[in-house]
C-alpha positions as CSV (number, residue, x, y, z in Angstrom):
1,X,-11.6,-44.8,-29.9
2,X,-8.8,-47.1,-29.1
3,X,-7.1,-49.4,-31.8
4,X,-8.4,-52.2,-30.3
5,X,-11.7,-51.0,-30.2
6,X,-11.2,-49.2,-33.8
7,X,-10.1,-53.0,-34.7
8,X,-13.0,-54.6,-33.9
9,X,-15.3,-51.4,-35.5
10,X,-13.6,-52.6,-38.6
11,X,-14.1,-55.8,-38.8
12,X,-18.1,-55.1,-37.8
13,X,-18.6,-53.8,-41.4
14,X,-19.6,-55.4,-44.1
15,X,-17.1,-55.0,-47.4
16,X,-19.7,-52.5,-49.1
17,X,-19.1,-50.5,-46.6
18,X,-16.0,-51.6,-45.8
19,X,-14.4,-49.8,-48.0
20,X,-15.1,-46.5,-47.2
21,X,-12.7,-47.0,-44.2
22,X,-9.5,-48.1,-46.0
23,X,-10.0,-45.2,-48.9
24,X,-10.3,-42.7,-45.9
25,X,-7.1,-44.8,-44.6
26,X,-5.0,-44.5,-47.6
27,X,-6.0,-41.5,-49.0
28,X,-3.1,-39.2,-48.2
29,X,-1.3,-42.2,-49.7
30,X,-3.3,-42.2,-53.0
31,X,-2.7,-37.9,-52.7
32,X,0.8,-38.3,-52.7
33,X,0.8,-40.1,-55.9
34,X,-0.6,-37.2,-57.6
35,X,2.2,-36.9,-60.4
36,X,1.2,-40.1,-62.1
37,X,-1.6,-38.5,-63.8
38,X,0.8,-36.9,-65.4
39,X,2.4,-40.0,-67.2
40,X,-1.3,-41.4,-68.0
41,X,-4.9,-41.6,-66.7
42,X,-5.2,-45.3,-66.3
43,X,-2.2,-45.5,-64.1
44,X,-2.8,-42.8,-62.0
45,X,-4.6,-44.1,-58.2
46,X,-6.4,-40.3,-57.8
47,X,-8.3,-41.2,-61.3
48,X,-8.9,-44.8,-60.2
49,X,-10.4,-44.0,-56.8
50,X,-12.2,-40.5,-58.8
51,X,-14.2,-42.9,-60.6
52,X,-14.5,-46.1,-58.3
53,X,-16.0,-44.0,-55.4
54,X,-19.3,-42.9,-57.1
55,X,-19.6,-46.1,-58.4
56,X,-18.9,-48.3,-55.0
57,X,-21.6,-45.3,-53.2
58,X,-24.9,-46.1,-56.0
59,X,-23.4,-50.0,-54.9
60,X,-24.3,-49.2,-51.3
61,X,-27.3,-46.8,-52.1
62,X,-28.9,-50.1,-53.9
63,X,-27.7,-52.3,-51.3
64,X,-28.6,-50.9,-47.9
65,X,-31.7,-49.9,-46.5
66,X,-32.7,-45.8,-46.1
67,X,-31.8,-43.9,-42.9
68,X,-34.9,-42.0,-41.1
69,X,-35.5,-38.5,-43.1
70,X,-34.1,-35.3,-41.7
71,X,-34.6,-32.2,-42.5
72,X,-31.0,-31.9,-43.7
73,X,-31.6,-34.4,-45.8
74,X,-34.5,-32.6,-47.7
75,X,-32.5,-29.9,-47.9
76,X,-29.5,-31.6,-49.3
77,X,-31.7,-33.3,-52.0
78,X,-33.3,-29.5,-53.2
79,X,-29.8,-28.2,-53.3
80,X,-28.5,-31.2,-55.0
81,X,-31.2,-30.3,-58.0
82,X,-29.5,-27.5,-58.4
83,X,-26.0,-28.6,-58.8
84,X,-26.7,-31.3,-61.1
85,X,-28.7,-28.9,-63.4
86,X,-25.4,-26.7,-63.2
87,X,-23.0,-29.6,-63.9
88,X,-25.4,-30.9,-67.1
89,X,-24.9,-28.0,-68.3
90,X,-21.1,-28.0,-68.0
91,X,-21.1,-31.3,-70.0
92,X,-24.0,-30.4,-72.6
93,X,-21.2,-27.9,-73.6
94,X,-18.2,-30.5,-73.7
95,X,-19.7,-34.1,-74.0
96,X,-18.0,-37.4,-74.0
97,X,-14.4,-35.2,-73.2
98,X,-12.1,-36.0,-70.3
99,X,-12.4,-32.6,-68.8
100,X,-16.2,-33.0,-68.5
101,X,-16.4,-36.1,-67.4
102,X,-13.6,-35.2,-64.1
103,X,-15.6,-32.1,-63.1
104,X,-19.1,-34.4,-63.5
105,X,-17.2,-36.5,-60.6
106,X,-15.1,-33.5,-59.0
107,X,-18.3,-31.4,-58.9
108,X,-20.5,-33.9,-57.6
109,X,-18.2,-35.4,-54.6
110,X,-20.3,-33.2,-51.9
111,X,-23.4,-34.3,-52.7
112,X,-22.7,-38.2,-53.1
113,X,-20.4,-38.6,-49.8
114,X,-22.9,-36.9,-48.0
115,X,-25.8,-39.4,-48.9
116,X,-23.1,-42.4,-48.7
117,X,-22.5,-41.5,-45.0
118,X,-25.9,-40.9,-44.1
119,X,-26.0,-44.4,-44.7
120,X,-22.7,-45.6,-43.3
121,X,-22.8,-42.9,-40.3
122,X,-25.4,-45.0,-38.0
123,X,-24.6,-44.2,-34.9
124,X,-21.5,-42.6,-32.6
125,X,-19.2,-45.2,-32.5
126,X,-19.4,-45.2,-36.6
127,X,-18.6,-41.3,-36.5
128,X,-15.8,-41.8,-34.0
129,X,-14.6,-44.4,-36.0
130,X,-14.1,-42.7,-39.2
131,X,-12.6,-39.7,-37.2
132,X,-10.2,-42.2,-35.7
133,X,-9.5,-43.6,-39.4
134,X,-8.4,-40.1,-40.4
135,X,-6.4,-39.3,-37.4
136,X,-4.5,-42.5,-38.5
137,X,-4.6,-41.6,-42.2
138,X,-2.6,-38.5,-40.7
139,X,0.5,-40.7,-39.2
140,X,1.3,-41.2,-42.7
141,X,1.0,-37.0,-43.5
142,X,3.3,-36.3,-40.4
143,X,5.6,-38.6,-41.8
144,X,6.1,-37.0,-45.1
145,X,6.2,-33.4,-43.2
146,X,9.0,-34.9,-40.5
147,X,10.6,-36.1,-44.1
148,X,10.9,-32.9,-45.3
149,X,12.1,-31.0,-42.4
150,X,14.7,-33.4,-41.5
151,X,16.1,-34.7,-45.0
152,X,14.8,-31.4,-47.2
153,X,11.5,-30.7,-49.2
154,X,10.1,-33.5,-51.8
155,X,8.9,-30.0,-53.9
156,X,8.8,-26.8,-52.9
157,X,6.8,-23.8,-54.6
158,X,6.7,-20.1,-53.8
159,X,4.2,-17.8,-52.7
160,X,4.3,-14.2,-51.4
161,X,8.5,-14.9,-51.7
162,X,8.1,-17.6,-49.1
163,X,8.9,-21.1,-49.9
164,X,6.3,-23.8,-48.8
165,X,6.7,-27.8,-48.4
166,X,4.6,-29.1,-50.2
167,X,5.2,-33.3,-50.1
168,X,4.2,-35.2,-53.4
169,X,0.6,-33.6,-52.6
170,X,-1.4,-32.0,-55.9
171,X,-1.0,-28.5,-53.6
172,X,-0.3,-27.3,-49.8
173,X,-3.8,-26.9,-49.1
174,X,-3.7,-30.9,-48.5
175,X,-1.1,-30.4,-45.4
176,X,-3.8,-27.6,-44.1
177,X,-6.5,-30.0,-44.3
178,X,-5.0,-32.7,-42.8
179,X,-3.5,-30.7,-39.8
180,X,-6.8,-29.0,-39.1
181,X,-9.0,-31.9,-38.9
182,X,-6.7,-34.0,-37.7
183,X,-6.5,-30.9,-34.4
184,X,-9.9,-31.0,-34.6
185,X,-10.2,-34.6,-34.1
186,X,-8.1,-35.1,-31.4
187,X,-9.6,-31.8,-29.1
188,X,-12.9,-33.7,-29.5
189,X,-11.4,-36.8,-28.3
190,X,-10.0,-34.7,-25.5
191,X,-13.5,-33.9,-24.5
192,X,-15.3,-37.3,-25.5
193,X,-13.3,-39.5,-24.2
194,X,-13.2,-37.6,-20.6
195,X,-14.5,-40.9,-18.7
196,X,-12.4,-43.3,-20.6
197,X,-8.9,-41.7,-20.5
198,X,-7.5,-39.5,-18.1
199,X,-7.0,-35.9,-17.9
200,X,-2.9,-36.4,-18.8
201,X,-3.2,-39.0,-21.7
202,X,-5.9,-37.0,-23.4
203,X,-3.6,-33.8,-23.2
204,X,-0.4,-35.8,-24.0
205,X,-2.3,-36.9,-27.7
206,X,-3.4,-32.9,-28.0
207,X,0.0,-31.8,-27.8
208,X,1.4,-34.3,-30.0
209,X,-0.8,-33.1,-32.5
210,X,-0.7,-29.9,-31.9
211,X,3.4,-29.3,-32.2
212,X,3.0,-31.3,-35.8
213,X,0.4,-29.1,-36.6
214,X,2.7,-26.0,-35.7
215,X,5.7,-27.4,-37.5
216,X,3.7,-28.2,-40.6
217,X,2.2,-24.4,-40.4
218,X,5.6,-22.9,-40.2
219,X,6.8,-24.7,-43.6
220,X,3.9,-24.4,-45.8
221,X,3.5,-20.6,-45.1
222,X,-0.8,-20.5,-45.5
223,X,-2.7,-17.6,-44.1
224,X,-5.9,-19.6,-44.1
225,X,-4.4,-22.5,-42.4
226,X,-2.9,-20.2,-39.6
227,X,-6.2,-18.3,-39.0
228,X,-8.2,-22.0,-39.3
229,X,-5.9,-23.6,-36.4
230,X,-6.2,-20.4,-34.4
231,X,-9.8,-20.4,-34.3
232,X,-10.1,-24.3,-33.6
233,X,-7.3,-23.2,-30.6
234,X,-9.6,-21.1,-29.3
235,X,-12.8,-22.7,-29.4
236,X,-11.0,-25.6,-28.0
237,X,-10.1,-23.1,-25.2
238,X,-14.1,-21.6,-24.5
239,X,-15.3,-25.1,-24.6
240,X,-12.4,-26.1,-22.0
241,X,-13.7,-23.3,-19.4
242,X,-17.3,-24.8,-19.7
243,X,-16.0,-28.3,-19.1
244,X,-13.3,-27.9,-16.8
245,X,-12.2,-24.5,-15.0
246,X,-9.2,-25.4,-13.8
247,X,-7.4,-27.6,-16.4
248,X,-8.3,-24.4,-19.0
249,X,-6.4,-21.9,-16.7
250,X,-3.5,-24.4,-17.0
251,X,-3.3,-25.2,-20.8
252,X,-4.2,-21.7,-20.9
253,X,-1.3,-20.4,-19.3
254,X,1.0,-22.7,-21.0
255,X,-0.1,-21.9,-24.5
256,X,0.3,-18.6,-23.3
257,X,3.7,-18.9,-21.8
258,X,5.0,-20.6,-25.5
259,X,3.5,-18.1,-27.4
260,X,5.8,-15.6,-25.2
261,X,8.4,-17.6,-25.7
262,X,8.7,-18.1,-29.2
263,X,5.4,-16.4,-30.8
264,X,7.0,-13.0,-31.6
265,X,10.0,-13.9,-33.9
266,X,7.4,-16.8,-35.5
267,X,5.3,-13.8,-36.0
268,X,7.8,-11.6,-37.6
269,X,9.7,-14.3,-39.4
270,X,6.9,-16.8,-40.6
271,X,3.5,-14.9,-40.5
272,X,4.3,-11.2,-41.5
273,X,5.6,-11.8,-44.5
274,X,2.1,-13.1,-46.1
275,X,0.1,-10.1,-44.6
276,X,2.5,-7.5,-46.5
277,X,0.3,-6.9,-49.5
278,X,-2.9,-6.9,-47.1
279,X,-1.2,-4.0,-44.3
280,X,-0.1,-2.1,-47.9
281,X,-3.8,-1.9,-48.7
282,X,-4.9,-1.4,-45.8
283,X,-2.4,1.8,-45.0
284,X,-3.7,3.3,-48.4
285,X,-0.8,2.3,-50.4
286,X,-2.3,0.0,-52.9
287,X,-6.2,-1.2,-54.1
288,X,-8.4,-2.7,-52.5
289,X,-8.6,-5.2,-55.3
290,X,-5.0,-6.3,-53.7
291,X,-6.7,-7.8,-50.9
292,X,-6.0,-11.8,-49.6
293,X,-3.3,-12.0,-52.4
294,X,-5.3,-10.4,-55.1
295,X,-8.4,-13.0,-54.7
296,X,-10.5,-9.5,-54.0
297,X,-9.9,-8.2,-57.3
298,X,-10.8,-11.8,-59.3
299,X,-14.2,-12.1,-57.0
300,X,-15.4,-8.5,-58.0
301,X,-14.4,-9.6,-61.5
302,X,-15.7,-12.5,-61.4
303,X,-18.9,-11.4,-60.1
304,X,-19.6,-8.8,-62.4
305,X,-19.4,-11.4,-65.1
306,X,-22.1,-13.2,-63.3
307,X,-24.6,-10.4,-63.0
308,X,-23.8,-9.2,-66.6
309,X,-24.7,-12.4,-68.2
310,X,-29.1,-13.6,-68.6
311,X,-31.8,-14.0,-65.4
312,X,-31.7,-17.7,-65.8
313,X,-27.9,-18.1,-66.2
314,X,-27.7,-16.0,-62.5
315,X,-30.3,-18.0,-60.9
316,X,-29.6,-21.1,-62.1
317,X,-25.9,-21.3,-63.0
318,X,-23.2,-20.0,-65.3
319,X,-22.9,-22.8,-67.6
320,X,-25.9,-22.8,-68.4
321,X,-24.9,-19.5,-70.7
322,X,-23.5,-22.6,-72.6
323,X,-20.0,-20.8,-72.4
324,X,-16.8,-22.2,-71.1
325,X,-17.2,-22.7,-67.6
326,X,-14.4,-24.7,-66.1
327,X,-12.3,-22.2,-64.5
328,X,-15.6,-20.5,-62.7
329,X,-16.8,-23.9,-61.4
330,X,-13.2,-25.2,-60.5
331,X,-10.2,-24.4,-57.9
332,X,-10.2,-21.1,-60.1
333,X,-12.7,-19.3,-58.0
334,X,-10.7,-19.4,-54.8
335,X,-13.5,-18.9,-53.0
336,X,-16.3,-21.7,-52.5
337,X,-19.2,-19.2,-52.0
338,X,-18.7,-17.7,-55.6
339,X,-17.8,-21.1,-56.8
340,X,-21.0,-22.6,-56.0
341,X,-23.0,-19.2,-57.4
342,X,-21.2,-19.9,-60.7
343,X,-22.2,-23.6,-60.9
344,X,-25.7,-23.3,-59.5
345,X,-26.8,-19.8,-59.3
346,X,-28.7,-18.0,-56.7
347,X,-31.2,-20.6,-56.1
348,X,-28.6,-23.3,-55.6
349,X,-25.9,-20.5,-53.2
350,X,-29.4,-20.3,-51.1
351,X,-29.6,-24.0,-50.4
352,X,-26.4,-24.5,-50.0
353,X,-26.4,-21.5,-47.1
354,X,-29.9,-23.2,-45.7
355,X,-28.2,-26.8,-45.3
356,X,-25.7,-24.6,-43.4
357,X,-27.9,-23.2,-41.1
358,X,-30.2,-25.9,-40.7
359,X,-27.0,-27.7,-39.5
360,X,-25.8,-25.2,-37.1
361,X,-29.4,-24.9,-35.5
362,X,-29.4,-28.8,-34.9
363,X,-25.9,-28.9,-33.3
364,X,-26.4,-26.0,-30.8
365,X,-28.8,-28.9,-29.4
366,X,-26.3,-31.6,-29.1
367,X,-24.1,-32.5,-26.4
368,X,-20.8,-30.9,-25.3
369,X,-18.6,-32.6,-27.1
370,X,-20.1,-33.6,-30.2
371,X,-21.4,-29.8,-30.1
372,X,-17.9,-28.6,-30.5
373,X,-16.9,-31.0,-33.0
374,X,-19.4,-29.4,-35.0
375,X,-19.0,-25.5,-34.4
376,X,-15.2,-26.3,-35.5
377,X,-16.3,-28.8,-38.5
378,X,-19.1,-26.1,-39.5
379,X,-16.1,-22.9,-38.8
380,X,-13.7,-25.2,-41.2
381,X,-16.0,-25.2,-43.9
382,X,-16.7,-22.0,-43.6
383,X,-13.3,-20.5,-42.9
384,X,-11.4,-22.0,-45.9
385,X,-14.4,-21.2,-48.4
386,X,-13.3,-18.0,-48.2
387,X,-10.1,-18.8,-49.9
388,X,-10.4,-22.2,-51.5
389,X,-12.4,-24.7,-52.6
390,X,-12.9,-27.2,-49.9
391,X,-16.1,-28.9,-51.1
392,X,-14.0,-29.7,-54.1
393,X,-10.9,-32.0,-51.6
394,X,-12.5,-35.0,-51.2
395,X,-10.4,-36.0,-48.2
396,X,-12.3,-32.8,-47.0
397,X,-15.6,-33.9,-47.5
398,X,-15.0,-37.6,-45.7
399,X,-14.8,-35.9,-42.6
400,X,-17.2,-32.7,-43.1
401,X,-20.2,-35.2,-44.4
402,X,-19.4,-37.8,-41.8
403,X,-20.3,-35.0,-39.5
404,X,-23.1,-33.7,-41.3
405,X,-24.6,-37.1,-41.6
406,X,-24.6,-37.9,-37.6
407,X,-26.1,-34.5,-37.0
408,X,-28.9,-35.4,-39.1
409,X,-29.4,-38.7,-37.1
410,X,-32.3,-38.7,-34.7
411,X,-31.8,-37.3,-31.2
412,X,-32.0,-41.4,-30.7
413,X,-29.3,-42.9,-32.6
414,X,-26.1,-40.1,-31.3
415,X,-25.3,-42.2,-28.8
């Protein structure tokens, strides 16, 4: 979408929805203020939006009228059940307290985005316009990164004795996010904007993205980012041989020809590092517990918790053991699947894994472009819940439930 046309998208919408746009606009902004909470709740622009959002979405709930039901949408709902009973049980054991009352939000973002775009998300032009609003969101990202490179790092932390940028941001997973959606978003527009644009200008805007995506992988040092902008790479690459034959031998051979170039010492200099612990294990010399940075070990722990504790606590959730819950339901899990067990229990990992496949089954019908765009939404999700929490970032979830809400649109109304 051009900015003139982007313009005019804007200015289409009425304020209560209005202002989904400019949060999705300013979020990295509001991100980057992240230290203020630290100085007080009521000054601090990440609380402030935390508790406005849910508020502004029942607004527009009330306020406009219901999409056409999908069977996404039923599956949504049944799944939703189950989270609620999860997080009323997480404040049933800490009521009225600040830390129950963020994870009731925190907890809860999936679910009420989704249902707030299945409203806003109407047709393609509003999907392509939100994934246009985040692509400039990111302007503002790639100016913090070309920040740091140039004039040093705002904060730096350590992991696996590498040292990663990591901007004003609450942690470096935001920089992944950003660059992989932002990739993600602009190889779509490569392919659906092939009548509009040509061939050059669409591949000028993929490399511009692409070398900020490269530069901010090689300073915040994260495995699951690499492997995430890999994949994307080469999906972008199958997807280019069924479009176009010849232009994929081409960008083929020059992503090819850079990797020889300079992919070896990157390798050995940026990426090897990281995989130490993982090769050790691997060869024999340490346990498999040691796995992705020791997350292996915490899961089997962590699970065996789970299945130790009663029948109803396993299939409906952890808290419901009324027992301090927090760090099973939170970032603490480092891995989304065992995150979502914890807070919901079987019977609410099984719907969460059927709106998942119900998803993937309706976009294998779509067309080529917004096809793709939803293999490499549907691989993000997947990819990163391995080692984080995605469904807990809400800019995350603008752009995965965006997605998810056009996919549940009838056959009719993608266009």
């Amino acid at each position: 979408m051009s900015f003139k046309n982007w313009k005019i998208w804007l200015k289409s919408k009425p304020w209560i929805l209005k202002w989904f746009i400019f949060l999705v606009l300013f979020r990295p902004i509001i991100d980057n203020l992240y230290f203020l909470k630290n100085v007080s709740p009521f000054l601090s622009p990440l609380y402030i939006v935390g508790v406005l959002t849910p508020l502004l979405v029942i607004a527009t709930l009330t306020k406009t009228p219901r999409s056409q039901k999908s069977k996404l949408d039923k599956y949504f709902r049944v799944w939703s059940v189950f989270l609620f009973i999860g997080i009323f049980f997480v404040i049933i054991f800490d009521p009225l307290s600040m830390d129950s009352m963020e994870y009731l939000l925190k907890l809860s973002i999936p679910i009420y985005i989704y249902f707030f775009a299945r409203r806003f998300i109407q047709s393609k032009e509003d999907l392509n316009g939100i994934l246009t609003t985040f692509l400039y969101s990111g302007i503002f990202v790639a100016a913090i990164l070309l920040y740091e490179i140039v004039f040093g790092a705002i904060r730096v932390v350590e992991s696996r004795g590498m040292e990663r940028i990591q901007g004003s941001f609450g942690d470096v997973v935001s920089y992944g996010i950003y660059l992989t959606f932002c990739f993600l978003i602009a190889t779509y527009f490569y392919f659906d904007r092939k009548r509009e644009l040509p061939k050059i200008k669409r591949a000028r805007t993929v490399g511009i993205v692409a070398v900020l995506c490269v530069l901010t992988l090689i300073n915040i040092h994260h495995v699951a980012s690499y492997t995430i902008f890999l994949g994307i790479l080469l999906l972008f690459m199958v997807f280019n041989f069924k479009a176009n034959k010849g232009a994929a031998l081409v960008l083929s051979f020059l992503f090819f020809l850079i990797f020889y170039l300079f992919g070896q010492p990157l390798i050995e200099e940026k990426v090897a590092p990281l995989l130490e612990t993982d090769i050790s294990v691997y060869e024999g010399d340490q346990g498999s517990e040691k796995l992705l940075h020791g997350r292996v070990g915490r899961w089997t722990h962590m699970i065996d918790v789970f299945t130790d504790e009663n029948v109803f606590a396993q299939f409906f959730g952890y808290p419901a053991t009324m027992k301090y819950a927090y760090h099973y339901v939170g970032v603490g899990a480092h891995n989304d699947y065992v995150r979502i067990l914890f807070l919901s229990g079987y019977f609410g990992l099984f719907y969460y894994l059927a709106v998942l496949a119900i998803f993937y089954n309706r976009a294998k019908k779509m067309i080529m472009s917004t096809r793709y765009l939803a293999f490499g939404t549907l691989g993000i999700l997947m990819l990163y819940s391995i080692s984080i929490v995605p469904t807990y970032y809400p800019p995350f979830m603008y752009v995965v439930m965006s997605v998810f809400a056009y996919v549940a649109l009838p056959k009719q109304f993608q266009v």
